[in-house]
C-alpha positions in Angstrom: -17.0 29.5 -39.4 -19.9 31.6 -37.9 -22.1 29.5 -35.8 -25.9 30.3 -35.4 -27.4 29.8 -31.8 -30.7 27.8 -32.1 -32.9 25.6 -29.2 -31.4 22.3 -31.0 -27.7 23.9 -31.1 -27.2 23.4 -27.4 -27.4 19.4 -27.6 -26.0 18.8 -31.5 -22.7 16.5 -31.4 -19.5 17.5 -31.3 -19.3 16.1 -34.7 -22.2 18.1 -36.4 -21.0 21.5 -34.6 -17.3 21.7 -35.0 -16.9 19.1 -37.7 -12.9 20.6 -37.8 -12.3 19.9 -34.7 -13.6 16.3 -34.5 -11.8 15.3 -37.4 -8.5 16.0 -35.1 -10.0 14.3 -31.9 -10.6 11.5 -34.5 -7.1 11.0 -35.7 -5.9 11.1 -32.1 -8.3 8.2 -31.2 -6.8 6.4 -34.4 -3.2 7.4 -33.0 -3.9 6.4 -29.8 -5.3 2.7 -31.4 -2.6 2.4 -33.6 0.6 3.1 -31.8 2.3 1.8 -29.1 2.6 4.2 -26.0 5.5 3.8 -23.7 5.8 7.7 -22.7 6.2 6.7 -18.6 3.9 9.9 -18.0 1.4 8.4 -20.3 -2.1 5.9 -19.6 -5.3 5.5 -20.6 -8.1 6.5 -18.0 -10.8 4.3 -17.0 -13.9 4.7 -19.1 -16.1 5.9 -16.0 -13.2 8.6 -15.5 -13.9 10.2 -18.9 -17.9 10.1 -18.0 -17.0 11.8 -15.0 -15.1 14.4 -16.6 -17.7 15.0 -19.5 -20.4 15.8 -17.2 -22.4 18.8 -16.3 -20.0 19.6 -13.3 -18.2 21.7 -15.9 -20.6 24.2 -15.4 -20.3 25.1 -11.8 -18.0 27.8 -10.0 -17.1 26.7 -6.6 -14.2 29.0 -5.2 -13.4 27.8 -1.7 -13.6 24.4 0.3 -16.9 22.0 0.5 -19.3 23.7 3.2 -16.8 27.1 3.1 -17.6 27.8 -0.8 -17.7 31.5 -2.3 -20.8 30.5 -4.4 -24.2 29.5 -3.5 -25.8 26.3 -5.1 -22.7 23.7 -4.6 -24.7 21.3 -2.4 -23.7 18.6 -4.8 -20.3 19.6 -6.3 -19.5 19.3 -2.3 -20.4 15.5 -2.7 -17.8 15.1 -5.2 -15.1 17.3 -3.7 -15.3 15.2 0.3 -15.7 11.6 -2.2 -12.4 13.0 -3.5 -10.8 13.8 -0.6 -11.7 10.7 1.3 -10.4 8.7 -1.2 -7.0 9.9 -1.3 -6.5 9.7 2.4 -7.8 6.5 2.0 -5.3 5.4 -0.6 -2.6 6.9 0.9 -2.0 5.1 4.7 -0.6 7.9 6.9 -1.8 10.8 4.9 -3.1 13.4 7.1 -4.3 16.1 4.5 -5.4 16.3 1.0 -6.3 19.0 -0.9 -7.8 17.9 -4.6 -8.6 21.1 -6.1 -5.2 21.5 -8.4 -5.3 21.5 -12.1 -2.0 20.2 -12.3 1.0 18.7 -10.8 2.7 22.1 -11.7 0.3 23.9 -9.7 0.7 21.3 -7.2 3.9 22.0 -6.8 4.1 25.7 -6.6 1.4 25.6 -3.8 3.5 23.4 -1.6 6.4 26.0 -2.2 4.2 29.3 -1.7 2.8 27.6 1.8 5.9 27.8 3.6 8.4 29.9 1.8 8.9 33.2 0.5 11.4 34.2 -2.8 14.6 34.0 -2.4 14.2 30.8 0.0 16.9 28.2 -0.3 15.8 24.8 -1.9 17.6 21.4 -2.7 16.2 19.2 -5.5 17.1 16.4 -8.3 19.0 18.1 -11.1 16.3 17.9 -14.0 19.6 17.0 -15.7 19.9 13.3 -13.9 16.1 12.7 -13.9 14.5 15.4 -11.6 11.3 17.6 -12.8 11.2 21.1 -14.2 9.2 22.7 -11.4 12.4 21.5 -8.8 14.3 24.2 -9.4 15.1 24.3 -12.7 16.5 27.8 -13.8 13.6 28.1 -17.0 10.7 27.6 -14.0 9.3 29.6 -11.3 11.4 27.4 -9.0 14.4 27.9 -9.8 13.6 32.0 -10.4 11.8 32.6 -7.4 14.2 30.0 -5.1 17.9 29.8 -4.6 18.4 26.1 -5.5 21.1 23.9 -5.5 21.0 20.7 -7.2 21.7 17.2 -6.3 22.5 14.5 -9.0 23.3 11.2 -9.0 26.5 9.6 -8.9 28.9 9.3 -12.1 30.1 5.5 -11.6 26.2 3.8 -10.7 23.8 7.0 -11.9 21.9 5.9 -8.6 21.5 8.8 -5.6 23.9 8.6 -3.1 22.4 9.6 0.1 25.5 10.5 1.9 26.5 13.0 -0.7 22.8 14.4 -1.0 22.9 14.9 3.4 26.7 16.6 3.1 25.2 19.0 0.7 22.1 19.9 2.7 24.4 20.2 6.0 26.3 22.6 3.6 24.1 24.3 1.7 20.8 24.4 5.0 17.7 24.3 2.5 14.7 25.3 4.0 12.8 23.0 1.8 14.4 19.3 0.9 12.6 18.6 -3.2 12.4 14.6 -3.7 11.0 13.1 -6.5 12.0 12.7 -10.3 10.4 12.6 -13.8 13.0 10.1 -15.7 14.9 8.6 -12.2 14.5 4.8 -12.5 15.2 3.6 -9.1 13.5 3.0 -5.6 13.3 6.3 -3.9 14.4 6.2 0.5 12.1 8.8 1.2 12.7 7.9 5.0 16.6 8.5 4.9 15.8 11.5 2.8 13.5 12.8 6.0 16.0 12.2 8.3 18.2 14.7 6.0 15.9 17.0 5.4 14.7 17.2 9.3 18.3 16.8 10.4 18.9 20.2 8.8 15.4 21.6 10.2 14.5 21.8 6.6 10.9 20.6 5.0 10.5 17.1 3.1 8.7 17.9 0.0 8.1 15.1 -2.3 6.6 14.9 -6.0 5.8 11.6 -6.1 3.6 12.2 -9.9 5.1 9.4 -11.3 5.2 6.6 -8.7 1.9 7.6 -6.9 -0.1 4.1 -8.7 3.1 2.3 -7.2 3.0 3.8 -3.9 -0.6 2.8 -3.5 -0.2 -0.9 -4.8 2.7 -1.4 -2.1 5.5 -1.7 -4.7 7.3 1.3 -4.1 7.9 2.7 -0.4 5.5 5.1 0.5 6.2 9.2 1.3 3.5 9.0 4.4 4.1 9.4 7.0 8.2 10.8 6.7 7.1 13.7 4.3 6.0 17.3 5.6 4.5 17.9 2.0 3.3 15.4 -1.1 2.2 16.2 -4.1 1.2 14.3 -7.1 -0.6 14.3 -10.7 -3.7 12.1 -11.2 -2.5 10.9 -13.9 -0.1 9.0 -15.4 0.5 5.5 -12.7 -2.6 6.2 -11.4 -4.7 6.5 -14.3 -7.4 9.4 -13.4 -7.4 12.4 -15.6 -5.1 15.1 -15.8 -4.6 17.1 -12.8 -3.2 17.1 -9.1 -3.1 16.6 -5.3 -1.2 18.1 -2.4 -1.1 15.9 0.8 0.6 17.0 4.3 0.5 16.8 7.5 -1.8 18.4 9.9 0.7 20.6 11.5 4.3 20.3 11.3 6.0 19.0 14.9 6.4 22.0 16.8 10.7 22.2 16.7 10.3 22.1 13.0 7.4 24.5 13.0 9.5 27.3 14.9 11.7 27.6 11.6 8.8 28.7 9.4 7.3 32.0 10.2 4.4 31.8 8.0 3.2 29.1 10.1 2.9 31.0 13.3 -0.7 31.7 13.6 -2.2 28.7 11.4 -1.4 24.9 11.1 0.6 23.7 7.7 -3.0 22.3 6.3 -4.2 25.3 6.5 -1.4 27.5 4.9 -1.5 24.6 2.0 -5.7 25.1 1.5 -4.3 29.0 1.7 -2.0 28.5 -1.1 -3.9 26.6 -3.5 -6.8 28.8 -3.3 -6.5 31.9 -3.5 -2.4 32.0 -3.7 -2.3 30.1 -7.0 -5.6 29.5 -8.5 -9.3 30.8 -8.4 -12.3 28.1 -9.6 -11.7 24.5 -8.9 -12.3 22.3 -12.2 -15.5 20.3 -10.5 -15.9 17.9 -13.3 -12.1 17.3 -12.8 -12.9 16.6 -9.3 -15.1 14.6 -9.6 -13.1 12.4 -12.2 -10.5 12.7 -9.7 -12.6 10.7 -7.2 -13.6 8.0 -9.5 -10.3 7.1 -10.2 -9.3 7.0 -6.6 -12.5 4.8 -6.0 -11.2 2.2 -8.7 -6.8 2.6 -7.5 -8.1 0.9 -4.2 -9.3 -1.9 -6.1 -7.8 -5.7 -6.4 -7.9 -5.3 -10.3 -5.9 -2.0 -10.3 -3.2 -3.0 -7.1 -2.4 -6.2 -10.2 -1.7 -4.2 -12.7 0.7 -2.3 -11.2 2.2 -5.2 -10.2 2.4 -6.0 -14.1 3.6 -2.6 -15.1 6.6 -3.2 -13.3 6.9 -7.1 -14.0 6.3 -5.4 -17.7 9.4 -2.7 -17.2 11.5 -5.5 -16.0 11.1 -7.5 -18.9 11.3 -4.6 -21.3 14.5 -3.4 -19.8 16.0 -7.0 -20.0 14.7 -7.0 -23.8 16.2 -3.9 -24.5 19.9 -4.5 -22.8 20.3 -8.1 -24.4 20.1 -6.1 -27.8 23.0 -3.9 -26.8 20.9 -1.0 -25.5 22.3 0.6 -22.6 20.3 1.2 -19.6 20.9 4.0 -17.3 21.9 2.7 -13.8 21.5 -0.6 -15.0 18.2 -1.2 -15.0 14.9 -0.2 -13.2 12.7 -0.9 -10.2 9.4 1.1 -11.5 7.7 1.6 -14.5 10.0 3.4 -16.2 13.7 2.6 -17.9 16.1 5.5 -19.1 18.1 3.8 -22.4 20.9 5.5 -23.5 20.7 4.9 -27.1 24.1 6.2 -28.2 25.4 2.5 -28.3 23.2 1.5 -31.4 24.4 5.1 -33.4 21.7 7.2 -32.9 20.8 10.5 -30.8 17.6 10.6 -28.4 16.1 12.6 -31.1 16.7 10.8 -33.8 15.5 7.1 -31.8 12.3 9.3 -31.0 11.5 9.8 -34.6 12.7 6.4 -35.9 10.1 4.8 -33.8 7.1 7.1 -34.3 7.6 6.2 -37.8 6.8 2.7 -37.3 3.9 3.4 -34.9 5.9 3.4 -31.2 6.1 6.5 -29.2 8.3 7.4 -26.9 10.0 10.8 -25.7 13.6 12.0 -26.2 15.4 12.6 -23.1 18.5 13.7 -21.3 20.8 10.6 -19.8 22.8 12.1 -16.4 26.3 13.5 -17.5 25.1 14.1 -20.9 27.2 15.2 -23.3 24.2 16.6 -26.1 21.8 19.6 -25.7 18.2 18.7 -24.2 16.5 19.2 -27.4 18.6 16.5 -28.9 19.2 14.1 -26.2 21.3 10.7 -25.6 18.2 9.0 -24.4 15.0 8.2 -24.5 12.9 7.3 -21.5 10.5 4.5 -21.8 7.4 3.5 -19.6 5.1 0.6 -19.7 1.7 1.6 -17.8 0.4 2.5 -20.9 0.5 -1.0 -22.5 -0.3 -2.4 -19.6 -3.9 -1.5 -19.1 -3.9 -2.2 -22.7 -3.3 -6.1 -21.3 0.0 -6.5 -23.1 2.5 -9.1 -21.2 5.8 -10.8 -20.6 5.7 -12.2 -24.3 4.7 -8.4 -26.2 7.4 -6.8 -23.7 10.1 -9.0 -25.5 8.7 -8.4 -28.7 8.2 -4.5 -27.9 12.3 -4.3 -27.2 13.2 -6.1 -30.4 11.0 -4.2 -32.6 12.5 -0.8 -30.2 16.1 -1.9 -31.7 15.0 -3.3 -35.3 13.9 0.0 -36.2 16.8 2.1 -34.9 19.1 -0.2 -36.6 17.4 -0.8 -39.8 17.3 2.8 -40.0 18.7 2.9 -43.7 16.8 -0.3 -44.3 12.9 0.2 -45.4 11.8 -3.2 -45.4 12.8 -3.6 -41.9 10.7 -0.1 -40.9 7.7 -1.9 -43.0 8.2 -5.3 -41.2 8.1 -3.7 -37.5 5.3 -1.1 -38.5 3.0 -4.2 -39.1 4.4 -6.2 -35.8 2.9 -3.0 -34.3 -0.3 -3.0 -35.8 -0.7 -6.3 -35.4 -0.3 -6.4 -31.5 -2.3 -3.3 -31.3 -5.2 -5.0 -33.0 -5.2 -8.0 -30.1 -5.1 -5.5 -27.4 -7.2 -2.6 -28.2 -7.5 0.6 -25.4 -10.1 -0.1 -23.1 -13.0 1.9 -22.9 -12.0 3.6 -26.4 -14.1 3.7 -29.0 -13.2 1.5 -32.2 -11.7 3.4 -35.0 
């Protein structure tokens, strides 16, 4: 379609320029109204996050640090970018340095690694096969082609971490960079036993806490600060801000650890992290990101935010309970966060086959790989399943009990259509008494 620039063009709506396009942003409001989401990595953002985001910040190049910038004219893009910062080290009791300017956690994470060590570095980190993250040495990402990695995983009998095992393999293997944090681990991270292995070694800690960062800041989960060299984390997801990323660190790292990194001779660690994110990794910072960024740290240090994290776990509790009185099995037993990992190989079905099962009748979740497993990744034994997602959308005890049943109705009553009707219009109908906030109706 050729498009004809005229004065009126520049402020027409989205609907009336790109009518294609709309129709698809459409049918993901509709999707997002109408199903269920209990992908773990999934939420809604606070209305005054998606202002933020779709303002005229968009326009602005600001390569560099507020006061330090590469570009004249970022007097107010500054604003945002200190609002930012000052919030996270707000949030985040014993944080010493925040750097807000990453697009992603993936870029997040490849900044803490480029900081301090050079290729061919030796790295431990979660297996992605027992719940760790791509970017933590997997052999398909940078990490695990730039890094020699060796994995941890969790133990066969409880599929829990056993720190004793994780510290004999770092006294054997000598990392110079200790990788905690998981995508799909259900349980209560020690990030201050996992220090004292890392340092005990005169290795970095490094954690990726993406997925428990809205935790961490409610005080449900045991915070990183101040036992970790490096955070990182999305914006996303627990915390409900749009999608991008934060690295934290120390100022400086103590001076008997410092003497192992080289790099770090003639600056200080906050520096070499600024250093890495821009220009090692990235050029232009994403301002209106930024600044969507803040707002949503402004609101997690709020009393209305710290309580629904303390329902998205009450939520996950009940959910898991749900689930394992049907006959579901639950990967270490259970779950201390917001996510569950349910083997679904007890009620006849692959991860791949639950995943599609349940979109059908309007509830999404995401295949994924159970520790030990014995099918490929792109088929799957489980399926992990989060509840932030229906929580800001209000849902309780009461729809977590119904959420489970209708979970195993549908993969049992595969073959059965009447039962696929009958839980496709249990969904609807608790999706029409707790509609997204801040969405517009469809």
């Amino acid at each position: 379609m050729t498009v004809t620039t005229s004065p009126g063009l520049a402020w027409a709506p989205l609907a009336e320029v790109d009518p294609e396009l709309w129709r698809a942003i459409e049918g993901e409001r509709d999707r997002q109204t109408w199903k269920l989401e209990l992908i773990a990595s999934e939420n809604y953002v606070f209305r005054a996050v998606m202002e933020a985001q779709g303002t005229w910040l968009t326009n602005k190049y600001a390569e560099g640090l507020p006061g330090k910038r590469y570009y004249g004219g970022c007097e107010f893009v500054d604003v945002a970018e200190r609002l930012a910062q000052e919030r996270a080290l707000a949030l985040f009791p014993g944080a010493e340095h925040v750097n807000v300017q990453p697009h992603s956690g993936a870029q997040a994470n490849m900044a803490a690694y480029l900081s301090v060590l050079d290729r061919g570095d030796r790295i431990m980190g979660l297996s992605l096969a027992h719940g760790g993250h791509l970017t933590h040495g997997s052999p398909v990402n940078f990490s695990g082609k730039w890094f020699e990695v060796h994995s941890y995983g969790v133990e066969p009998e409880t599929e829990v971490l056993d720190y004793d095992a994780v510290e004999r393999m770092a006294r054997e293997v000598r990392p110079r960079m200790l990788v905690a944090g998981a995508s799909a681990y259900p349980r209560t991270l020690d990030f201050e036993r996992l220090a004292s292995i890392a340092h005990g070694v005169g290795a970095i800690l490094f954690v990726d806490m993406a997925h428990i960062a809205g935790l961490i800041a409610a005080g449900l989960h045991p915070s990183p600060f101040p036992h970790a060299d490096i955070v990182t984390t999305t914006t996303h997801k627990t915390l409900r801000g749009p999608r991008g990323g934060l690295v934290f660190c120390r100022a400086d790292l103590p001076p008997d650890l410092k003497a192992n990194y080289p790099v770090l001779e003639k600056t200080t660690l906050a520096a070499a992290i600024d250093k890495s994110v821009f220009p090692g990794v990235q050029g232009g910072p994403l301002m209106h990101v930024i600044a969507a960024k803040a707002v949503a740290l402004l609101l997690a240090g709020m009393p209305e935010y710290r309580e629904d994290q303390h329902r998205t776990i009450d939520n996950a509790q009940v959910l898991a309970g749900a689930l394992r009185d049907r006959g579901a099995r639950l990967v270490s037993g259970g779950t201390d966060t917001h996510l569950m990992l349910v083997d679904v190989t007890p009620l006849g079905v692959t991860g791949r086959e639950a995943e599609a099962l349940l979109d059908a009748v309007g509830i999404t979740v995401n295949k994924n790989a159970i520790p030990f497993d014995r099918n490929k990744p792109n088929i799957a034994s489980g399926i992990r399943v989060g509840t932030p997602a229906v929580t800001t959308r209000g849902m309780g005890e009461t729809e977590m009990r119904q959420i489970g049943g209708m979970i195993v109705d549908a993969i049992e009553g595969r073959d059965d259509a009447a039962v696929g009707e009958r839980v496709a219009a249990d969904v609807h109908e608790i999706c029409a008494r707790f509609p997204v906030p801040g969405l517009p109706p469809a």
